[in-house]
N, C-alpha and C positions, 0 to 999 in steps of 0.2 A: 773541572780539571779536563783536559784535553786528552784525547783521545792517544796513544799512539800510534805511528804508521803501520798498518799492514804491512808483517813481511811476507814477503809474494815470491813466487820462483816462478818462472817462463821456463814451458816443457814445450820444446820446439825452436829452434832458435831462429830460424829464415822468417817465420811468419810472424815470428816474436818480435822483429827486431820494425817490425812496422809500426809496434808501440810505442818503441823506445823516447822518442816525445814525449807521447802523452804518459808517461812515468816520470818525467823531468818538470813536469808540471807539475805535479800533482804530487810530489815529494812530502809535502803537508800529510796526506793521506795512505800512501804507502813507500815503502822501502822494496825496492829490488835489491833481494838475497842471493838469490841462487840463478844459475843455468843450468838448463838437463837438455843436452842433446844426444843420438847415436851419434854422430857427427865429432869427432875430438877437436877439428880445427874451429869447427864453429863455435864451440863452448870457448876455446883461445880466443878467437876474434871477440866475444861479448867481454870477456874477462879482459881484454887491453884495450879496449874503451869505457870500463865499466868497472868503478876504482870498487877494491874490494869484495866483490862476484865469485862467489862458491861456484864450481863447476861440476857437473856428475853427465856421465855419460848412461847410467843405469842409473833409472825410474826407479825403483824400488827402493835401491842406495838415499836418494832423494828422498823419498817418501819417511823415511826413518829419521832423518835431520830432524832434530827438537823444535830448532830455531825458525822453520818453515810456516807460517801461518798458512797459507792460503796457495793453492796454485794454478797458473793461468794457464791452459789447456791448448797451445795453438798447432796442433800436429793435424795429421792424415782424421779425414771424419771417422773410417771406418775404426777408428781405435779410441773415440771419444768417450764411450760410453763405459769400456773397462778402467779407464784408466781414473773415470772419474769418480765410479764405484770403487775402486782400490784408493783413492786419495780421500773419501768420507771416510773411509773405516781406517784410515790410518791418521784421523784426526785433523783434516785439512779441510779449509772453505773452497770451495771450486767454483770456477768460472771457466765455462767453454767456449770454443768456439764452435760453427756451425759446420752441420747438425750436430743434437745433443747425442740422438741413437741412430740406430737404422734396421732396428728390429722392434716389435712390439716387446718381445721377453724383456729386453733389454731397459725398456720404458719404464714398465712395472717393478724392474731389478731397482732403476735410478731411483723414482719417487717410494720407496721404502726405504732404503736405505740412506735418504735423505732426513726421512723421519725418523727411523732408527739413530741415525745417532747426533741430530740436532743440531747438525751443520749447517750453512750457509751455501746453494747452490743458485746459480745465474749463466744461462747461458747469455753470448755476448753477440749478442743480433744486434750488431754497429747501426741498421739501416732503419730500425726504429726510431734510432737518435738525429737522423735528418732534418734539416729546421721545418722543412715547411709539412713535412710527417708529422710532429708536434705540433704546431700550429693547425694541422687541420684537423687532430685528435680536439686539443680548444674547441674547436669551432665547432666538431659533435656533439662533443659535451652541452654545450652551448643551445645545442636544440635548431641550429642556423639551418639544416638542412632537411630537417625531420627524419622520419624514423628513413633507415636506409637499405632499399630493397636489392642494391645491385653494389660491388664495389670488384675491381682488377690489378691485378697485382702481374710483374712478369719482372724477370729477367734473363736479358738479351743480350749476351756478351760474350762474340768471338773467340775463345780461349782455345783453338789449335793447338797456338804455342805452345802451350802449356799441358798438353795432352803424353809430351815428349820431352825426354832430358836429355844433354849436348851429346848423349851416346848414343841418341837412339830408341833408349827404353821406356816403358811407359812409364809415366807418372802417377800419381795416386789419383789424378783427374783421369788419367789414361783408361787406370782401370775400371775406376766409375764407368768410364762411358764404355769399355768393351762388357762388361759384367750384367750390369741392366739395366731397363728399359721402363722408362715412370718419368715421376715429377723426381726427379734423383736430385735439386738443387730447391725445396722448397721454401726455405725458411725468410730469405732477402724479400719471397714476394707477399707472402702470407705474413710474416711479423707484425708489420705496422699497421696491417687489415684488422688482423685479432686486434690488437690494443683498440683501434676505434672503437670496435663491437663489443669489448671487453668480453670477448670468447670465452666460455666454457668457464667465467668467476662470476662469483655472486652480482646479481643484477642486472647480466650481461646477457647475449644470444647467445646459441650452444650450437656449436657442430654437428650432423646428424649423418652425414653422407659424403662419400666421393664419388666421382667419376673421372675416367683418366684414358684419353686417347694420346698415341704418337706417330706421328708421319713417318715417313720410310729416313733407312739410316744412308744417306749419300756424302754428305760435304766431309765429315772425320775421314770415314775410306778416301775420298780424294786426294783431300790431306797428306796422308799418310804416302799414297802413291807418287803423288809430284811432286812433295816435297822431301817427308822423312825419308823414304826409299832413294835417289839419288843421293843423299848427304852419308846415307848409311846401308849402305849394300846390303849387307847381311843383316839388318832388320827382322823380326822375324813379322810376318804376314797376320793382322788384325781383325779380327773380325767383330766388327761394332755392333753394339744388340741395342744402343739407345738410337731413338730415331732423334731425328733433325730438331724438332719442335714437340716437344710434348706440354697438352692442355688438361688440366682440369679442372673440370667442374662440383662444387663442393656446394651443398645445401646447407641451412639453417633452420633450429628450430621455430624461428619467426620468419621463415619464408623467403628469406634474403638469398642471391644468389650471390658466388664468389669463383671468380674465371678467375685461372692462375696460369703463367705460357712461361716456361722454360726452354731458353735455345742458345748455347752456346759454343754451336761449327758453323751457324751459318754466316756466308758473307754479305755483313749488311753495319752500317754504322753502330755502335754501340746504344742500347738503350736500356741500362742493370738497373735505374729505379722509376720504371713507370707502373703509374697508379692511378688510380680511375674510380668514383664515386657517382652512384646515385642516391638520392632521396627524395621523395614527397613533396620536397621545398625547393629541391639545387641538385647544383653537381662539381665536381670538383675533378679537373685534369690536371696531372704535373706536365702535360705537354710533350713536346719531342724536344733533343739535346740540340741545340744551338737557337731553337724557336724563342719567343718572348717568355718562355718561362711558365711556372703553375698558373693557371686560368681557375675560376669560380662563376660562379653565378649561385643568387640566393635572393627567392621570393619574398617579396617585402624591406630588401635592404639593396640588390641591387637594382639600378632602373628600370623601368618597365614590367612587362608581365610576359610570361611563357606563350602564353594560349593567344597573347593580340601579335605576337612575330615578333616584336621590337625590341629585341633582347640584344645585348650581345657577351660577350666571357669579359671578366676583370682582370687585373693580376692579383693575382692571392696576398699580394706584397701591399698592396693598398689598405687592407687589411689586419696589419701587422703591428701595427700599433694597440688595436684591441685586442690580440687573439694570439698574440706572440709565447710561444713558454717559457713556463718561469726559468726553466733551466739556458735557454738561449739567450732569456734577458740579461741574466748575471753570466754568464760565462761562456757569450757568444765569440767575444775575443779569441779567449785562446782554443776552442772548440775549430774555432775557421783554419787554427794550423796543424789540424790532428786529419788523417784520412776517413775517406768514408763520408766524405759531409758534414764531418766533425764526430761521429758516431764513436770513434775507435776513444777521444777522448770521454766522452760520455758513458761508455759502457766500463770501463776502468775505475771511473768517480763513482758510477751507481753503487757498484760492487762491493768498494773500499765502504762507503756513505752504510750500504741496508747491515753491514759485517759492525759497526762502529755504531748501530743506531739498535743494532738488534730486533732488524725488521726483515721481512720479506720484501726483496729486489723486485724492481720493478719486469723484469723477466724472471721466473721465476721455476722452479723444478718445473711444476703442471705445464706450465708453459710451453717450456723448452721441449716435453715430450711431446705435446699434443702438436705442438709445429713440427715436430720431426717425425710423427707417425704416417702425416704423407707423404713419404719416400716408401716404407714398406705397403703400406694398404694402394697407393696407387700403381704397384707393380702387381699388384692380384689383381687391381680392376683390370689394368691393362692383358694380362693374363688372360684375363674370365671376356676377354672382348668388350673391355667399355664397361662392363656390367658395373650397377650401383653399390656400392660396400658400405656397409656401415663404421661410423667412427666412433671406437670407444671415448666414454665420458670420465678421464682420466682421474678425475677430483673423487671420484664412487669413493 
C-alpha cells in the first residue's frame, strides 16, 4: 500500500517559495498544507498561487494544526534551532535549513529532543545533493583515491546586497556579519566533505579540532559607505566584526586535514561550491566557474603516473558512467530544474523518502549539529587567537 504524502507547511515564505518546484514534483511524496509567515502579504501571495494553502502568521498557531505532519524550516538561521525544538515536541518532523544551531547548548538541546520524542529531523544542506558531490562520494567509496589526507571546502559569494533591505536596514545577513567574526556560513563547505569521510558515523573519520583565522573587515564598511549611505542618508553607521575572508583549519582523527574559506563582501567573481581533494592515489578539483569544469586524476586508472610527470587532470564527467549516483541516475531530469544544482530538489525527496521509510535521512540530527558547531567554536578559536579548540563528539 502506498504511502501517503507528507503534509508539510513552509515557515518562511520568501526562502520557501524557491521550493515551490520542487513540491510540484514531487506531489507523489508530499502535500503543501500550510504557510506561516510574520509577513500577512506573503502568506496572500502563497495562498493565490497555491489552490487550497492554510495560512498562519504565528508559529505556534501553526504548530497546533492536527493536519500538519512535518515542517520545513526556511527562515533567519539564528531562530533555526528554537523553532525546531518547539516543532518536535509539538509533534512535527523537521527539516531545516542552514545552519541547524549556532550555539553548542542549543546542539545538545536539538539531538535529545530529537530522541525524546522520535521524530524525524534533517537538516537541508541542498549542496550535498550536487551531481558531481555524489559522484565523487562513489568514487571514495570506491577506494579510487585511497585513503584521503587533505580535502577544501569554501564558499565565495559576493552577497553585499543582501547585507541590506530597500530601507536601508540590516538584514539577518546584515546582522550575521555586524555580530561575529568565525566561519559564520560553514555548512555549504563542510557538508559534502563529511559525507565523503563519513564524519563522526560508524566507520568513518572523526573530527577532533578546529582552528580559525579572519582577515581584516574592509569591503562590507565600503559597502555600506558608497553605496547604502548615499541611497539612504540616515542609515544608521555599521560596524562589521566579520573580517573579509575567514579560514579554518579542522583536524581528524586519522590525520586528514580540512581547509574551509568563507567570504562573501569580497569583490571577485563568484565561486559558492569549490571543493578540493587529496588522497594516496588522486585528487579531485571542481575547478573555477566558467573553466572546463571538475578535473580528477587517479593512480592506476588515469594515464600515466604521478612521480614520471606525465600526468595530466580528466574531466570528472568521463567518469560518469561508472560512478554516477543512483539518485542522479533516476531523477537527474527533474533534479536539473530545481536550484542549487538540483540539491533544493533532492533534499525535499530525502526527507519525505527517510519520514515514509522510517529511517534516518541521509542528513541527519548528528549531522546537522556537528556541521553547525563550527560557527560557535570558531568564533572562540578566533577569540582565543587562532588557538586549537577541541570538537565535541556529538553521537557520545
Amino acid at each position: 500500500m502506498k504511502n501517503s504524502p507528507l503534509r508539510l507547511a513552509i515557515v518562511g515564505g520568501q526562502r520557501g517559495s524557491h521550493f515551490s518546484g520542487s513540491m510540484s514534483s514531487l506531489r507523489d511524496d508530499i502535500e503543501l498544507v500550510a504557510i506561516c509567515d510574520l509577513d500577512e502579504s506573503t502568506v496572500n501571495q502563497w495562498q493565490s498561487s497555491w489552490e487550497g494553502l492554510k495560512g498562519f502568521t504565528n508559529y505556534e498557531e501553526m504548530l497546533a494544526d492536527p493536519d500538519i505532519d512535518a515542517v520545513f524550516l526556511a527562515t533567519p538561521l539564528f531562530i533555526h534551532a528554537r523553532q525546531a525544538i518547539a516543532a518536535l515536541r509539538a509533534g512535527k518532523h523537521v527539516l531545516s535549513e542552514v545552519i541547524a544551531v549556532t550555539t553548542l547548548e542549543d546542539g545538545w538541546e536539538l539531538i535529545e529532543t530529537v530522541k525524546a520524542t522520535g521524530k524525524h529531523y534533517m537538516m537541508a544542506e541542498n549542496y550535498c545533493f550536487i551531481r558531481s558531490n555524489m559522484q565523487v562520494m562513489n568514487m571514495i567509496k570506491s577506494n579510487v583515491f585511497g585513503s584521503l589526507t587533505y580535502l577544501e571546502g569554501a564558499y565565495i559569494h559576493d552577497c553585499r546586497s543582501m547585507l541590506f533591505d530597500s530601507k536601508g536596514e540590516l538584514t539577518w545577513r546584515g546582522r550575521l556579519h555586524r555580530d561575529y567574526n568565525g566561519m559564520n556560513y560553514p555548512t555549504h563547505s563542510l557538508g559534502p566533505l563529511a559525507m565523503w569521510m563519513d564524519l563522526n558515523r560508524e566507520g568513518g573519520d572523526r573530527l577532533v579540532s578546529i582552528s580559525t583565522f579572519t582577515s581584516s573587515a574592509v569591503a562590507a564598511r565600503r559597502y555600506f559607505h558608497e553605496v547604502v549611505k548615499p541611497a539612504h542618508p540616515y542609515a544608521r553607521d555599521v560596524d562589521f566584526q566579520q573580517g573579509d575572508s575567514a579560514i579554518s583549519i579542522l583536524r581528524t582523527a586519522s590525520g586528514a586535514l580540512i581547509h574551509l574559506r568563507v567570504d562573501w563582501t569580497s569583490g571577485r567573481p563568484h565561486d559558492m561550491a569549490h571543493y578540493a581533494l587529496q588522497g594516496e592515489r588522486g585528487a579531485y578539483t571542481s575547478g573555477k566557474p566558467g573553466d572546463e569544469g571538475p578535473l580528477v586524476y587517479m593512480e592506476g586508472i588515469s594515464p600515466g603516473l604521478s612521480w614520471e610527470g606525465d600526468i595530466a587532470w580528466e574531466p570528472l564527467s568521463k567518469y560518469s558512467a561508472s560512478y554516477e549516483h543512483p539518485l542522479w541516475r533516476d531523477f537527474g531530469a527533474e533534479a536539473k530544474k530545481a536550484g542549487h544544482g538540483g540539491g533544493d530538489l533532492f533534499v525535499i525527496k530525502e526527507f519525505a523518502d527517510a519520514i515514509h521509510e522510517n529511517r534516518n535521512p541521509m542528513i541527519d540530527v548528528y549531522d546537522a549539529v556537528l556541521w553547525s558547531s563550527i560557527f560557535p567554536l570558531s568564533m572562540e578559536s578566533v577569540s582565543k587567537g587562532g588557538r586549537e579548540i577541541q570538537i565535541p563528539n556529538f553521537r557520545i
